[in-house]
N, C-alpha and C positions, 0 to 999 in steps of 0.2 A: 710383514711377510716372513714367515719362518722358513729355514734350512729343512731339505730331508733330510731324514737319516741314511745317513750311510748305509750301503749294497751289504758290505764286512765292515769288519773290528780290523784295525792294526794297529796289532799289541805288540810290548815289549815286556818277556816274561824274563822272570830270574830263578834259574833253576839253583838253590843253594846248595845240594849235593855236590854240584862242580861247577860251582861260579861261571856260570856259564846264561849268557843273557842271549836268549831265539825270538827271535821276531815269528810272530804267529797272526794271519791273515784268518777269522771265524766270522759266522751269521750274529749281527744282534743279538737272538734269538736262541743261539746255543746254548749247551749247560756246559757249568764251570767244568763237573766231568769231560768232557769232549773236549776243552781247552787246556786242559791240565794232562793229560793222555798227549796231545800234541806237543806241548813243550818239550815233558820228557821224553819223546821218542826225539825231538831235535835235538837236546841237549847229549843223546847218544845213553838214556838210558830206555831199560825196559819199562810200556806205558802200559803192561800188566800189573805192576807193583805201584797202579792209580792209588790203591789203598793206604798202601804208608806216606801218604802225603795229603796235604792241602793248599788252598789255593787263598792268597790274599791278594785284597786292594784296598790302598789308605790303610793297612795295620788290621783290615775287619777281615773276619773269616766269612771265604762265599760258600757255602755248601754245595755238595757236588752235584746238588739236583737244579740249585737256580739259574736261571737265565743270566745273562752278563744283562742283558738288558732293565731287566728287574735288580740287579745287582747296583746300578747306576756307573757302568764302566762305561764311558766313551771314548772313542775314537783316541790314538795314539797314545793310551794308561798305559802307566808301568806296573805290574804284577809281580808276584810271587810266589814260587812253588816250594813249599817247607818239610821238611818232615814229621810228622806229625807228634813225632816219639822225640821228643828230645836228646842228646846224647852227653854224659856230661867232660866237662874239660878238666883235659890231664894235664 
């Protein structure tokens, strides 16, 4: 007998522009865009500037169009939101 799936995701995302880790509750079924949009508006940034950023799990880049479910994110993953632009150290 197997488990359903989960109603939502609850995720733990890391926003690296300001170290700052939001717990974000989305559909299976959502796209990474929609989940990445949410992070940064928790982490207190604008989820306008979706563009300069991207979204990882396990080290893989999820593009902003796929499904978390397609993705293979389950239930309570830890995430990551990067900038996409690297910036270098001074």
């Amino acid at each position: 007998m197997s488990a359903a799936a989960p109603a939502t995701l609850g995720l733990r995302v890391t926003v690296s522009d300001v170290w700052r880790t939001v717990e974000v509750r989305v559909a299976p079924g959502a796209a990474a865009l929609e989940l990445k949009r949410r992070a940064l508006y928790l982490a207190g940034l604008d989820p306008r500037l979706e563009g300069r950023y991207e979204l990882k799990f396990g080290g893989g880049l999820i593009p902003d169009t796929q499904c978390l479910d397609d993705a293979g994110v389950p239930d309570g993953a830890a995430l990551v939101v990067l900038p996409r632009l690297r910036r270098p150290v001074r």
